[in-house]
C-alpha positions, 0 to 999 in steps of 0.5 A: 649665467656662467662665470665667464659671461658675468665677466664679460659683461662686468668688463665690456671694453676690449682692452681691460678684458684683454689684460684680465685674459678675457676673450674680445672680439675683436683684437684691442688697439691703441697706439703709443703716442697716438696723440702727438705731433702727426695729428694736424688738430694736436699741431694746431692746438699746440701752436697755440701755447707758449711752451710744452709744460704749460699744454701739459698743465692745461686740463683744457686742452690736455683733455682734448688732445688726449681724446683726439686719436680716439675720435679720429681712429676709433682706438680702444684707449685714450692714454692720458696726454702728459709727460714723464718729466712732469715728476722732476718738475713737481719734485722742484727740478728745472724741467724746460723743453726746448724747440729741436733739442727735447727736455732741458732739465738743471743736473742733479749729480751728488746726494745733496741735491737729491735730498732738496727734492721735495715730495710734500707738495707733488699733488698741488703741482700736479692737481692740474692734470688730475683735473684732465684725468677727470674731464677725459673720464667724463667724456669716455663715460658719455661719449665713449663707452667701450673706450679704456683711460690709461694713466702712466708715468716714467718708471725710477731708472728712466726719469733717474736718467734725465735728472742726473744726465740733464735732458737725453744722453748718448752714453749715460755717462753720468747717470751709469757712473752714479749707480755704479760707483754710489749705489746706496747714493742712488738708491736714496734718488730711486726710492724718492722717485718710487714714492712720488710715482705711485702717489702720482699713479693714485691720484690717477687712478682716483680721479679715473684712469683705468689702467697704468702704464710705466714706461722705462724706455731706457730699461735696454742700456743696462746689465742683467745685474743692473737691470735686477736693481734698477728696473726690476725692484723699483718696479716691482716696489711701485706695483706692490704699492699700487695693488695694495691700494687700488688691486683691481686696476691693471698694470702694464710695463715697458722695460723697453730694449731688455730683450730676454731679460723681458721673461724676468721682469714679467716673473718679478715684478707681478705686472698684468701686462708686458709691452714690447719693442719691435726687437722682440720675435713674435713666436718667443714672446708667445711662448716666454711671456703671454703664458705669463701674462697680457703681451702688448705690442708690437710693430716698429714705429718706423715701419708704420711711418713708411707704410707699405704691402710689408708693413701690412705683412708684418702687422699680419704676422704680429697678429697670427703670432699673438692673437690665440692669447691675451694680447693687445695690439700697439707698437714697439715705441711711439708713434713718430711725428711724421707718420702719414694719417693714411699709414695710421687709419689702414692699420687700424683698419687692419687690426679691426678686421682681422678674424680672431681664431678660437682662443685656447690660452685665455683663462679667467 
């Protein structure tokens, strides 16, 4: 038996075979925000519970949303149903969301506040949703067996943003201001958010999860130099920390918005995987960054709302752009509430019969 046949049977889901540059059969699919607010079962389940973080909290019915895509479109990754912000929350932040307005969180702005966050007590916070990643593990194991577990939480910059601005910004006033003007101030916040991420990230991978995602979907508003501080390093930090410990388990990033500065953060921070916003030219990422590692991505989420014969073209062109290397088929950000079940099923129809040509940059 040859190496590559070995590998092949040691990893038989398409996604992790995807990110260790192994050829699949077929072009692994799943979809951020999959489970989420265009499923009529999630609207239903959620109108049960008081308030978001609760149904975070809630190992019952976390697993069960999070399983949902997976049952209805057949997708090859459930991705753990949580929130980035339930980091803050276990740090000691006020965390609500609010009905038409998002996450509302008490503003942190000056060092003094930052050093009453508390790291000491994140695991007993979050054991409930440790508690999901487990139950999920169990029902892949013996429902879904070809189906991958990716964990994930917010990368520094992003959750720094919510925490210093309070909730969403336009401008990023605040958040700017601090790192520009205090940025050994800031960094004390980046590097409490650094190590409460990657205990949080362990304990997933622990209790199941196969793959972590970060998510720095505010990465796109800063400089080249900024980004270098802020998104790179940090990043680069909490992969090292994670590889150390647990060095089989593949990373995947989405620096969302950073345009060429995407090359940089595939070269320096070491993840295994880079996903990409719709901005991105196919033939570009091909030649940038899938010679360096898993691309994933990469189709504008409004375009799958509105689905039509251009939609079709431009998940056809997303494949024969990407499909000859690693790649892993998803959207340039998360699925948005109202797109049409019919939109969703026609393209993993799409993306599930879509003939791979012979491969000629995978390696082992």
């Amino acid at each position: 038996m040859d190496e590559t046949t070995r590998m092949l049977q040691k990893y038989n889901k398409p996604v992790l075979l995807a990110l260790r540059k192994m050829p699949t059969t077929t072009v692994p699919l799943w979809l951020m925000r999959q489970a989420g607010r265009h499923l009529p079962e999630y609207r239903k389940i959620r109108s049960s519970t008081n308030n978001f973080l609760d149904f975070c909290y809630n190992p019952e019915l976390a697993s069960e949303v999070t399983l949902q895509p997976v049952t209805r479109y057949g997708v090859d990754a459930a991705i753990l149903f949580s929130d980035i912000l339930v980091i803050p929350h276990a740090l000691g932040q006020d965390v609500s969301f609010v009905s038409g307005k998002g996450p509302i969180l008490k503003p942190i702005t000056n060092i003094i506040d930052v050093k009453k966050l508390n790291i000491k007590h994140i695991d007993t916070k979050l054991k409930n949703i440790y508690k999901t990643v487990s139950t999920v593990k169990q029902a892949i194991d013996d429902k879904f067996k070809t189906t991958t577990l990716i964990g994930f939480a917010g990368s520094p910059w992003t959750v720094a943003t919510y925490i210093v601005e309070g909730g969403s910004s336009k401008d990023y006033m605040g958040v700017k201001s601090w790192c520009y003007s205090s940025p050994k101030e800031f960094s004390v916040l980046i590097d409490i958010l650094i190590e409460a991420t990657v205990e949080y990230l362990i304990q997933q991978i622990n209790h199941g999860v196969e793959v972590i995602q970060l998510f720095d979907s505010w990465a796109g508003i800063l400089s080249e130099d900024q980004f270098t501080k802020w998104v790179i390093k940090p990043t680069k930090t909490i992969v090292d920390k994670i590889k150390k410990r647990c060095p089989n388990i593949p990373i995947i990033g989405f620096p969302r918005a950073a345009g060429v500065l995407y090359k940089n953060f595939v070269v320096e921070t070491g993840v295994d995987c880079i996903s990409i916003d719709q901005s991105v030219p196919i033939e570009w990422a091909a030649t940038h960054l899938q010679s360096e590692c898993t691309v994933q991505g990469n189709l504008d989420n409004l375009s799958l709302l509105i689905g039509s014969k251009t939609t079709d073209n431009e998940v056809l062109k997303i494949l024969n752009g990407l499909s000859k290397g690693p790649f892993i088929f998803n959207l340039g950000h998360g699925i948005l509430p109202n797109t049409p079940i019919e939109n969703v099923n026609r393209l993993v129809k799409l993306v599930k019969g879509f003939k791979i040509e012979k491969k000629s940059n995978y390696t082992i």
